[in-house]
N, C-alpha and C positions, 0 to 999 in steps of 0.2 A: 504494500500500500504506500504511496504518494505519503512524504511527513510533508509535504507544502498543504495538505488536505486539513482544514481543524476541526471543522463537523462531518459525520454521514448524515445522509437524510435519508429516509427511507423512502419508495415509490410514491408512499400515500404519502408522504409529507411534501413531496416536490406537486405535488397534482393538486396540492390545496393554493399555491402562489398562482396569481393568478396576473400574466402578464401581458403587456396590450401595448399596441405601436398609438402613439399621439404625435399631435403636431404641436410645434408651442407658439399660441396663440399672440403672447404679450410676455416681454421680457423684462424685469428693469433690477437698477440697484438695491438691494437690500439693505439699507442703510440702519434698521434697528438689528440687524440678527450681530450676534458675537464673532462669529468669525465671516470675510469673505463673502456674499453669495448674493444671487439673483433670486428675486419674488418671479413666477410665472403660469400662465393660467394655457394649459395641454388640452387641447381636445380632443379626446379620445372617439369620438363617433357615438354609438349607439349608448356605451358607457357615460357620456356625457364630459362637461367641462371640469378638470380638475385645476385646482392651486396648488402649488408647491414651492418649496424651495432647493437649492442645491450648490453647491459649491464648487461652482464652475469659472470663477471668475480669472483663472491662470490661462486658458484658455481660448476663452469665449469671450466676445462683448456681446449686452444684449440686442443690439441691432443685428447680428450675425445668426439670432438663434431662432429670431420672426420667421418662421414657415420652415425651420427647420424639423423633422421626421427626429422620436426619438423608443426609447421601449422603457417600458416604468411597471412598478407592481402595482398594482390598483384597487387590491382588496385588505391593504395595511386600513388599521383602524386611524382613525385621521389624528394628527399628533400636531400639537402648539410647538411653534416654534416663534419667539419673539412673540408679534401679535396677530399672525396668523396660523391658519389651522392649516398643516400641512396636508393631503389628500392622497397622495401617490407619492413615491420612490421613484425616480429618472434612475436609470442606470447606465455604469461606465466602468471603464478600468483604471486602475488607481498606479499612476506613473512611480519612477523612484523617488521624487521629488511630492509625494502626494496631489498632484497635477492630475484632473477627472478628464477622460478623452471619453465624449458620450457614446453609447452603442447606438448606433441609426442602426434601418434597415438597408440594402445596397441599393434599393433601388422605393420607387414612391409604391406606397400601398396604401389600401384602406384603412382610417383612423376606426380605432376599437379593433382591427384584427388578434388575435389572439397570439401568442409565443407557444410552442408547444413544445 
């Protein structure tokens, strides 16, 4: 086994994450959160419009992120951050510098698509 691995998840546990291509809507500074990041509202399609935040600001500017395609968990329970309520997990891979490179799709697809 992989020691770069630190949890297993079991079958059922990965099939409970439930994850979905969005587009991000609206980008901007996060100026109350504590560290770094952009406030931004994803729209996922059928699942509907989420807020979130995330820590992308090494990066990204938020003018570059308007219409960009990205994949997020969307069944986390919604969780305060500063003074908003976060709604979805954006996801990415975390550089050696802790620098977020977001995961897109390769290509445009339908918002609320599923990750399987």
């Amino acid at each position: 086994m992989d020691k770069k691995i630190s949890n297993e998840l079991s079958w059922s546990d990965f099939t409970k994450v439930e994850m979905r291509i969005g587009t991000i809507l609206e980008a901007e500074v996060f100026e109350e959160a504590i560290n770094p990041a952009y406030k931004m509202i994803i729209d996922f399609g059928v699942v509907g419009k989420r807020k979130t935040s995330a820590q992308i600001t090494d990066l990204y500017s938020p003018e570059e992120l308007i219409g960009k395609q990205v994949v997020a968990v969307v069944n986390f329970p919604p969780k305060q951050i500063a003074n908003i309520m976060s709604e979805c997990l954006v996801l990415g891979g975390i550089g050696p510098n802790k620098e977020i490179t977001l995961i897109q799709p390769e290509r445009s697809i339908e918002n609320g698509t599923k990750i399987g």
